[in-house]
DRENTORKOL-3810 file (N, C-alpha, C; in nm, 4 decimals):
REM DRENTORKOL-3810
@n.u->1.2865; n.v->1.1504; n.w->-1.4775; ca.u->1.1778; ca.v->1.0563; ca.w->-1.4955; c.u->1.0486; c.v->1.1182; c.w->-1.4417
@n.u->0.9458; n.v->1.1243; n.w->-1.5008; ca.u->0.8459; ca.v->1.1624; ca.w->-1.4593; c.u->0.7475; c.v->1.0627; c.w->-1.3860
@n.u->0.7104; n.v->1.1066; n.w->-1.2671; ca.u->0.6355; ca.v->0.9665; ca.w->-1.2474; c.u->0.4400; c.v->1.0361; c.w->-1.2388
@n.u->0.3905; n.v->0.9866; n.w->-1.2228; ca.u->0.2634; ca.v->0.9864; ca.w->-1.2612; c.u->0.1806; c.v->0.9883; c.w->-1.1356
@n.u->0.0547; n.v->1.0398; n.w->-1.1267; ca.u->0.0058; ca.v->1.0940; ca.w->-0.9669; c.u->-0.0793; c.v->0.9389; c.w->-0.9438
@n.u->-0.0711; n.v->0.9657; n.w->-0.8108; ca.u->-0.1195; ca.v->0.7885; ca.w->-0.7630; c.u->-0.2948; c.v->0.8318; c.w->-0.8221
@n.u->-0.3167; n.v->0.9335; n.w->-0.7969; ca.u->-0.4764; ca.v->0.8869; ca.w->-0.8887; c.u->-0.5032; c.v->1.0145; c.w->-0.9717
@n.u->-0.4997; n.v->0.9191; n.w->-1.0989; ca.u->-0.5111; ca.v->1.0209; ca.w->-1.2074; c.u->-0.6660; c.v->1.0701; c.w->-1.2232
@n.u->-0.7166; n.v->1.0612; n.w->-1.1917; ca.u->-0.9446; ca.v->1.1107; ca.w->-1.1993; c.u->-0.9811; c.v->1.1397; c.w->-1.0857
@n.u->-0.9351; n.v->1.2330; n.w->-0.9972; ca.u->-1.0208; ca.v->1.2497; ca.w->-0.8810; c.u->-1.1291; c.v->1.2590; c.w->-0.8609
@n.u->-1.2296; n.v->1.3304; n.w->-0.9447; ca.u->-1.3405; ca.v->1.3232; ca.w->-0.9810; c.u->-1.3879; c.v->1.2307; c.w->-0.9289
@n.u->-1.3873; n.v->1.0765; n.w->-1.0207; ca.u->-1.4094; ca.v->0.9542; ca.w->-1.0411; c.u->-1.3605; c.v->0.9136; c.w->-0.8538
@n.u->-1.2848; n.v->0.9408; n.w->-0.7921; ca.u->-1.2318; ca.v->0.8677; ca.w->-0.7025; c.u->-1.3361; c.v->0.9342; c.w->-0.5819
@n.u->-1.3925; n.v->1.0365; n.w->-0.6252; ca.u->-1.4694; ca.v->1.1356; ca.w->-0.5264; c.u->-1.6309; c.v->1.0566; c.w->-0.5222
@n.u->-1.6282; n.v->1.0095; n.w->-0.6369; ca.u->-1.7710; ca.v->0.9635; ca.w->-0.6869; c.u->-1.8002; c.v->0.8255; c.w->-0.5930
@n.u->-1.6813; n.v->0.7583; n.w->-0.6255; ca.u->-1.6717; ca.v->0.6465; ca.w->-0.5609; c.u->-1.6773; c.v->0.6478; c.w->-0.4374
@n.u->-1.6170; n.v->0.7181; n.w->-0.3552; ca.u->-1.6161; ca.v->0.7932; ca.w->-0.2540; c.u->-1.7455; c.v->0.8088; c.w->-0.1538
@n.u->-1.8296; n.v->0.8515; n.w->-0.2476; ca.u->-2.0073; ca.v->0.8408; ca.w->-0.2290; c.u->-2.0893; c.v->0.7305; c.w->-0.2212
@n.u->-1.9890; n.v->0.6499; n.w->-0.3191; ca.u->-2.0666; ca.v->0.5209; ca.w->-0.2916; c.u->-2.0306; c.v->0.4081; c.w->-0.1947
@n.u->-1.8886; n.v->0.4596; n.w->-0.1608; ca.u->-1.8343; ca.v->0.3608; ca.w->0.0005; c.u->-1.9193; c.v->0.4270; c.w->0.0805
@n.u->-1.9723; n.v->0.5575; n.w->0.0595; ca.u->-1.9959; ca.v->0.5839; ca.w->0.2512; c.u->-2.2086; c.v->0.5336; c.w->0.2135
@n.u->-2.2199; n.v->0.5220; n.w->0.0966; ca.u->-2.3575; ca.v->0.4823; ca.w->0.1042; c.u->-2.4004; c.v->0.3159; c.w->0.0923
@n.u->-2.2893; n.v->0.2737; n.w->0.1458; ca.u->-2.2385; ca.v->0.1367; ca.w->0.1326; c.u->-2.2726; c.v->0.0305; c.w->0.0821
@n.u->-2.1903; n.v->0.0708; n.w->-0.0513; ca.u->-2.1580; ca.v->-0.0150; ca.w->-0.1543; c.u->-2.0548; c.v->-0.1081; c.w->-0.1464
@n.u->-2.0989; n.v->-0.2420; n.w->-0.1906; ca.u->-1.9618; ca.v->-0.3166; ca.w->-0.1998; c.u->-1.8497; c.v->-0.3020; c.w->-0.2670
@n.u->-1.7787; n.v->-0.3605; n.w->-0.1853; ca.u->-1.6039; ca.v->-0.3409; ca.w->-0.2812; c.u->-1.6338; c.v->-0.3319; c.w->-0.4394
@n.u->-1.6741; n.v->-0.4692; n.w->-0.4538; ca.u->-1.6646; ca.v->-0.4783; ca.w->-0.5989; c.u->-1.7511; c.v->-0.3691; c.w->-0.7126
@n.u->-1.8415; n.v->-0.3281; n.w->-0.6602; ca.u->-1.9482; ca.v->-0.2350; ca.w->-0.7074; c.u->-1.8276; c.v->-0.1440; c.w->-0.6934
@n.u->-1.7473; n.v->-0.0935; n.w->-0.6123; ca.u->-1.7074; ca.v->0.0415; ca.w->-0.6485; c.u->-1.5955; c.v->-0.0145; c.w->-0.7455
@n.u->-1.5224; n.v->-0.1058; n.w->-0.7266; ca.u->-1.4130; ca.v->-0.1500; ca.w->-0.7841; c.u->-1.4931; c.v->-0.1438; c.w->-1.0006
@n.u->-1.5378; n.v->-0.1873; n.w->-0.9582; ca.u->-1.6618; ca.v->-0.1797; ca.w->-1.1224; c.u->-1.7059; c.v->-0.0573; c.w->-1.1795
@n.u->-1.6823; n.v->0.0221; n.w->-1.0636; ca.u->-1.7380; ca.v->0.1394; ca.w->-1.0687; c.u->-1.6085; c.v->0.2154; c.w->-1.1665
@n.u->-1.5003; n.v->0.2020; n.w->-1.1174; ca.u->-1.3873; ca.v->0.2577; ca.w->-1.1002; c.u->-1.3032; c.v->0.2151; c.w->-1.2434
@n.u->-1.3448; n.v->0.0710; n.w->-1.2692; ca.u->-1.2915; ca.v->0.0534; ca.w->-1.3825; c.u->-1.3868; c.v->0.0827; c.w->-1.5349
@n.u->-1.5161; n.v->0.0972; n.w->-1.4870; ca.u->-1.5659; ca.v->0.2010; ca.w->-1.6155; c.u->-1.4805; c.v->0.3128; c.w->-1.6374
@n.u->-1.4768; n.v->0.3887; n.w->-1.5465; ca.u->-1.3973; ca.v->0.5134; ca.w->-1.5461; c.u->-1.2867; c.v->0.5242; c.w->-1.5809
@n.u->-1.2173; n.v->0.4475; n.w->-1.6244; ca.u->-1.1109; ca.v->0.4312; ca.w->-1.7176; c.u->-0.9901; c.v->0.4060; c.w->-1.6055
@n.u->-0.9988; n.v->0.3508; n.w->-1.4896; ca.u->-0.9016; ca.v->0.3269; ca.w->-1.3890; c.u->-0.8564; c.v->0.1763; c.w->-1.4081
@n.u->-0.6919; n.v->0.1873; n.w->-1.4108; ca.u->-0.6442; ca.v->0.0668; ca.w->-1.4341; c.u->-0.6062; c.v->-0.0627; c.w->-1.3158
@n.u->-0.5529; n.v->-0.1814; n.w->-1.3208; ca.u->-0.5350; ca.v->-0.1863; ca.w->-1.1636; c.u->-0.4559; c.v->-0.1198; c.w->-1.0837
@n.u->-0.3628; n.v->-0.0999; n.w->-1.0891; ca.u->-0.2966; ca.v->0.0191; ca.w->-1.0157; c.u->-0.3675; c.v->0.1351; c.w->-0.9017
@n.u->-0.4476; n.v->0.2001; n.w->-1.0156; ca.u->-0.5282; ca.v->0.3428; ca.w->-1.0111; c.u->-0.6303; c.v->0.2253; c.w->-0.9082
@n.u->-0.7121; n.v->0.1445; n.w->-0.9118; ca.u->-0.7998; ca.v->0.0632; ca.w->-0.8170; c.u->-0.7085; c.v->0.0440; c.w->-0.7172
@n.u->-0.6032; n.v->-0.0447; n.w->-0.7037; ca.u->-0.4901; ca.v->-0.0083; ca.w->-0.6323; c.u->-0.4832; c.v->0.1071; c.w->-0.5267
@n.u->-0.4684; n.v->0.2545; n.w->-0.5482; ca.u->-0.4487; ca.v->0.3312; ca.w->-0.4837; c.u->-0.5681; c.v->0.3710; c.w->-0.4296
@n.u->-0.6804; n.v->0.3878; n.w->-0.5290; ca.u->-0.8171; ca.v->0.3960; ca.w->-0.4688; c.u->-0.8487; c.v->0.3281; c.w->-0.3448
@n.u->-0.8218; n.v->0.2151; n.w->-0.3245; ca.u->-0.8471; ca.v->0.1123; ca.w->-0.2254; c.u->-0.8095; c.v->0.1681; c.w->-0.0969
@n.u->-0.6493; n.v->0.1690; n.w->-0.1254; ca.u->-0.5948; ca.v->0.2611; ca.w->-0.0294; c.u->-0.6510; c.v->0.3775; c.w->0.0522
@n.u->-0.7022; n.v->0.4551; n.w->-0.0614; ca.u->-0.7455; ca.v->0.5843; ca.w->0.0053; c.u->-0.8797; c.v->0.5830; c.w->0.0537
@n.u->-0.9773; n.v->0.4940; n.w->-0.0394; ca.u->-1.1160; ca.v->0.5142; ca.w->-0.0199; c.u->-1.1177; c.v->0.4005; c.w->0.1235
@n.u->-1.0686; n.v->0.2673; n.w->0.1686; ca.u->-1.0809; ca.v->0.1990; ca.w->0.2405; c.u->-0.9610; c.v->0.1997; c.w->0.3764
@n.u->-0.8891; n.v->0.2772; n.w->0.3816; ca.u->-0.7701; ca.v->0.2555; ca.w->0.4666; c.u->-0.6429; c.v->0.1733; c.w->0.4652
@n.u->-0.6927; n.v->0.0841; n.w->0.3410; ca.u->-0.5851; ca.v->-0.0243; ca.w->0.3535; c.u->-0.4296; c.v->-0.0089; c.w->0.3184
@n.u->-0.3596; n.v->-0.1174; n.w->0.3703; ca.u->-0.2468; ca.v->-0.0861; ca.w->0.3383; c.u->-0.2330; c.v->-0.1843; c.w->0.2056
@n.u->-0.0645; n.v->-0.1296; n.w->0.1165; ca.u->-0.0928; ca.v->-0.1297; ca.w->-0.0585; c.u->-0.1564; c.v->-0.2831; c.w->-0.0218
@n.u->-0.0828; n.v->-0.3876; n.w->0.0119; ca.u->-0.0903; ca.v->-0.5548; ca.w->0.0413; c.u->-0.2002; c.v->-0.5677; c.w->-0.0251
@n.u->-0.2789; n.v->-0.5111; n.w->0.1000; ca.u->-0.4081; ca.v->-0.5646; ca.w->0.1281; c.u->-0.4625; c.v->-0.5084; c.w->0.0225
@n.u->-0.4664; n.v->-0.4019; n.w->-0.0247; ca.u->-0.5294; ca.v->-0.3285; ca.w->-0.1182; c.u->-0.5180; c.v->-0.3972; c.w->-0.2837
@n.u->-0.4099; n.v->-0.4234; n.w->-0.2910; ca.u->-0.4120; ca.v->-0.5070; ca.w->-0.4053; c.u->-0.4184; c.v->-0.6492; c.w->-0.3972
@n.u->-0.4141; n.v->-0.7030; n.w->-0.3033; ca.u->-0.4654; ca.v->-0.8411; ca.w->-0.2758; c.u->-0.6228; c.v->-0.8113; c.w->-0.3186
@n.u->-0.7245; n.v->-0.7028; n.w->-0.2656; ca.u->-0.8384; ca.v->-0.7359; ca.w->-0.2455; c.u->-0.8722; c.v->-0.6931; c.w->-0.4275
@n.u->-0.8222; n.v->-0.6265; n.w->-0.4841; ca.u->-0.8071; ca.v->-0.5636; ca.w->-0.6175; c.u->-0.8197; c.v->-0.7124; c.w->-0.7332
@n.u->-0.6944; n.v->-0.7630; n.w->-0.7169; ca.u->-0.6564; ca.v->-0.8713; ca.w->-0.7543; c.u->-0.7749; c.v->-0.9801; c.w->-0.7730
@n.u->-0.7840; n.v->-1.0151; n.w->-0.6804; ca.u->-0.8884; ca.v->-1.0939; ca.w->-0.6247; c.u->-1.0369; c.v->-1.0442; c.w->-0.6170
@n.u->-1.0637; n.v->-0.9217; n.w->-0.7205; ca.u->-1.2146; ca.v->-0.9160; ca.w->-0.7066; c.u->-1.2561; c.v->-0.9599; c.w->-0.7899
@n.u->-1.4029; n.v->-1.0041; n.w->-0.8145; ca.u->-1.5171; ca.v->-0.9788; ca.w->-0.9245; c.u->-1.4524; c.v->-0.9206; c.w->-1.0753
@n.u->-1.4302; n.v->-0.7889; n.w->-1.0114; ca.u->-1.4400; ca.v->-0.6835; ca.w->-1.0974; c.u->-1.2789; c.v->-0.6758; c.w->-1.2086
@n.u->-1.2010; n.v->-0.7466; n.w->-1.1627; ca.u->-1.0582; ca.v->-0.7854; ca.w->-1.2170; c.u->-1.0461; c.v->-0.9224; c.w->-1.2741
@n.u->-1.1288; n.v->-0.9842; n.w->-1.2217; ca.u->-1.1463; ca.v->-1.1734; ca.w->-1.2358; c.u->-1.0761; c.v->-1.1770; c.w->-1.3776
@n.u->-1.1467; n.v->-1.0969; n.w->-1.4855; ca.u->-1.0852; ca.v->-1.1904; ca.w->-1.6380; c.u->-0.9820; c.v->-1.0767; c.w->-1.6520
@n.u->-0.8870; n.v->-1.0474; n.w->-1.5202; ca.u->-0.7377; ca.v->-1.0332; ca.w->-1.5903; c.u->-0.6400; c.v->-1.1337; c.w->-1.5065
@n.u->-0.6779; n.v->-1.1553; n.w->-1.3845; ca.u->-0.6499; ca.v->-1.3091; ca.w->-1.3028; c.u->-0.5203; c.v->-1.3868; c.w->-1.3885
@n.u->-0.5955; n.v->-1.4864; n.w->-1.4108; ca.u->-0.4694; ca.v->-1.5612; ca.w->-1.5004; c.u->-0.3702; c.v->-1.4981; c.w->-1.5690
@n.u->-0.4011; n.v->-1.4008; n.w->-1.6548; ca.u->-0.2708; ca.v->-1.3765; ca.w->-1.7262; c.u->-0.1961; c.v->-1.2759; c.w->-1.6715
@n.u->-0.2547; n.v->-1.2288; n.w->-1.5834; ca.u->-0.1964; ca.v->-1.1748; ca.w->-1.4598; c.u->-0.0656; c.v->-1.2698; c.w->-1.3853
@n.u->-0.0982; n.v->-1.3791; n.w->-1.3582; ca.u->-0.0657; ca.v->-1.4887; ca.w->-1.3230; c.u->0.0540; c.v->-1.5622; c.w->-1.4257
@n.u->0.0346; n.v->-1.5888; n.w->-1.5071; ca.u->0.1232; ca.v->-1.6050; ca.w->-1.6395; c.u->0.2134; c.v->-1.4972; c.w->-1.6292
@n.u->0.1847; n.v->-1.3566; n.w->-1.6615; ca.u->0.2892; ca.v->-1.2780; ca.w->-1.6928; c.u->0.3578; c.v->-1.2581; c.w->-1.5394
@n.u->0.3300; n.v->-1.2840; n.w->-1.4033; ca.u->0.4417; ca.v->-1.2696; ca.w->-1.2869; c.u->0.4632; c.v->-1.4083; c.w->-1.3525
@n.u->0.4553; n.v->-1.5685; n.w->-1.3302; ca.u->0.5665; ca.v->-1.6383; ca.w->-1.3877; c.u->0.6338; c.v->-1.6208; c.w->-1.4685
@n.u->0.6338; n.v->-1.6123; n.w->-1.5821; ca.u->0.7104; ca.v->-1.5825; ca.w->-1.6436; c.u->0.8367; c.v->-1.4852; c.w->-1.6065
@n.u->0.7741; n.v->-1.3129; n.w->-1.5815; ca.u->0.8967; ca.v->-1.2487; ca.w->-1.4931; c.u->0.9803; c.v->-1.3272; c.w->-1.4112
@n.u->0.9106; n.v->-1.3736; n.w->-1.3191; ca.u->1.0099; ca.v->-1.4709; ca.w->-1.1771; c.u->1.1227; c.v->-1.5745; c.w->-1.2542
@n.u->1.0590; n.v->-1.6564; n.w->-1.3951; ca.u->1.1139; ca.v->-1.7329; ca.w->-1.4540; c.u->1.2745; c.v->-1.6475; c.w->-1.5330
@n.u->1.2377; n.v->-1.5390; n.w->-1.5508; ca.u->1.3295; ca.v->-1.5119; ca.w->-1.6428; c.u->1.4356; c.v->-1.3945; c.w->-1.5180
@n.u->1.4112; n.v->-1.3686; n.w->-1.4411; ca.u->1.4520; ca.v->-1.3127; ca.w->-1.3288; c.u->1.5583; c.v->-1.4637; c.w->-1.2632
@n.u->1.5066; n.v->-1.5041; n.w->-1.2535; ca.u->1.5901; ca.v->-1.7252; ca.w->-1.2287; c.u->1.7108; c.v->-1.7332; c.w->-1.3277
@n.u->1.6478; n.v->-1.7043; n.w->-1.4215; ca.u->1.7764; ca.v->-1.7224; ca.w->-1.5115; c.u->1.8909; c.v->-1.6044; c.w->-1.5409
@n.u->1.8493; n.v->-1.5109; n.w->-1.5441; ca.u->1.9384; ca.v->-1.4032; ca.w->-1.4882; c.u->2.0403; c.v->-1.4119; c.w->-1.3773
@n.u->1.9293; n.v->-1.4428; n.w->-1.2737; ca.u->2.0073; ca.v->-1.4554; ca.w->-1.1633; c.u->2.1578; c.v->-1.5733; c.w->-1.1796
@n.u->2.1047; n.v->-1.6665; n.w->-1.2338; ca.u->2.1527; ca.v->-1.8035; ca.w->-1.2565; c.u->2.2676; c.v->-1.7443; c.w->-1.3317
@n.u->2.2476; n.v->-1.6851; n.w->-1.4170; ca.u->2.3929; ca.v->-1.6358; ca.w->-1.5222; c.u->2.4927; c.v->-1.6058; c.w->-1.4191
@n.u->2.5270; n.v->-1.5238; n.w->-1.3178; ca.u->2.6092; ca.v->-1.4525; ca.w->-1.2702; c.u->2.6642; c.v->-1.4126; c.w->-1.3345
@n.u->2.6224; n.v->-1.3291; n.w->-1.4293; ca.u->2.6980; ca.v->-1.2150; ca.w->-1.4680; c.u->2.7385; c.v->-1.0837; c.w->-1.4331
@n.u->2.8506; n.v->-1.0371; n.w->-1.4340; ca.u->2.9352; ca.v->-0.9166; ca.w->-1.3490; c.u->2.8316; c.v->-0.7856; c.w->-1.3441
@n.u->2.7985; n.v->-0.8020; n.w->-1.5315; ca.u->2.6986; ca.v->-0.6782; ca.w->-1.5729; c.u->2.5829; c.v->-0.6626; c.w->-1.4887
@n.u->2.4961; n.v->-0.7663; n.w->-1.4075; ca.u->2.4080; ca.v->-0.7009; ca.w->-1.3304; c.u->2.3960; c.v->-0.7008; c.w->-1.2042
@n.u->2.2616; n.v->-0.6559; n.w->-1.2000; ca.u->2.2940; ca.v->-0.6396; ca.w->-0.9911; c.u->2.2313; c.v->-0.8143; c.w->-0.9474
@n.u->2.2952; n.v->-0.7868; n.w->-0.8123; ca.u->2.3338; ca.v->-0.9254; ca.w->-0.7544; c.u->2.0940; c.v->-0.9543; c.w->-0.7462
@n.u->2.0757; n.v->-1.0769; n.w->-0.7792; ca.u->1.9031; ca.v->-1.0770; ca.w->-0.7485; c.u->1.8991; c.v->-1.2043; c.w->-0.6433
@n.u->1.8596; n.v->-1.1344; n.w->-0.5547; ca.u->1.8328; ca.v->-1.2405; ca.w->-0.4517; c.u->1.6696; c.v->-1.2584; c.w->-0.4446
@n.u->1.6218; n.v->-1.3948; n.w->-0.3945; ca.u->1.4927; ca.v->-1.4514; ca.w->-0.4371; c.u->1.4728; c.v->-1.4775; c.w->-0.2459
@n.u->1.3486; n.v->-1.3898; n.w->-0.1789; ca.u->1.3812; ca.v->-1.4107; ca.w->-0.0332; c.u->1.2587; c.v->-1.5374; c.w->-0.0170
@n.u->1.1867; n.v->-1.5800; n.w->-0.0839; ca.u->1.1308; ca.v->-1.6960; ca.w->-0.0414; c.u->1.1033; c.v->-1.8548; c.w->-0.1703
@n.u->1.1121; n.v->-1.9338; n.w->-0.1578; ca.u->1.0883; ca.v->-2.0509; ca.w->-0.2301; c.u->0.9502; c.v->-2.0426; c.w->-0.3266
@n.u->0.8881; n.v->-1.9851; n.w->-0.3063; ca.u->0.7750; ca.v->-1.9789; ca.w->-0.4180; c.u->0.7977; c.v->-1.7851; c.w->-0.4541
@n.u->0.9102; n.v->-1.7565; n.w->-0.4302; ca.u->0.8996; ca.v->-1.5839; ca.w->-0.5338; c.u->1.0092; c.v->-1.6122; c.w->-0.6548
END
């Protein structure tokens, strides 16, 4: 399996880079970042690296910016749905898969 480098444009992540330390807001770089063809993920790891944070926080603040706002909801839709159909899986007990345990009341 090939997996893929946590930031594919360094360039772009260097640029941004310039504009945290000339202090720019989150979202300005986060805006910044998604011109540049960075997905959430790639903002994701950016966060990480350009701000210190850990992933949580990093995609909590991702999630929750400005600059992501009109993917929000269906963001939102498509984890229900997963969780929903992950429920019913689980619910089958069937032999064929692995055992899915759910560790809190709203996951």
């Amino acid at each position: 399996m090939k997996i893929r480098p946590k930031i594919r444009n360094p360039q772009a992540l260097g640029d941004a880079q310039r504009l945290v330390q000339v202090g720019a807001d989150a979202d300005i770089v986060l805006i910044f970042l998604r011109d540049r063809g960075f997905d959430q993920a790639d903002c994701i790891y950016a966060v990480e690296t350009l701000y210190g944070k850990q992933f949580s926080e990093a995609k909590s603040l991702v999630v929750h910016s400005q600059a992501w706002s009109d993917r929000y909801e269906s963001d939102v839709e498509l984890r229900k749905a997963a969780r929903k159909a992950l429920r019913q899986l689980a619910a089958s007990n069937s032999s064929d898969l692995p055992r899915i345990v759910f560790e809190g009341e709203n996951e």
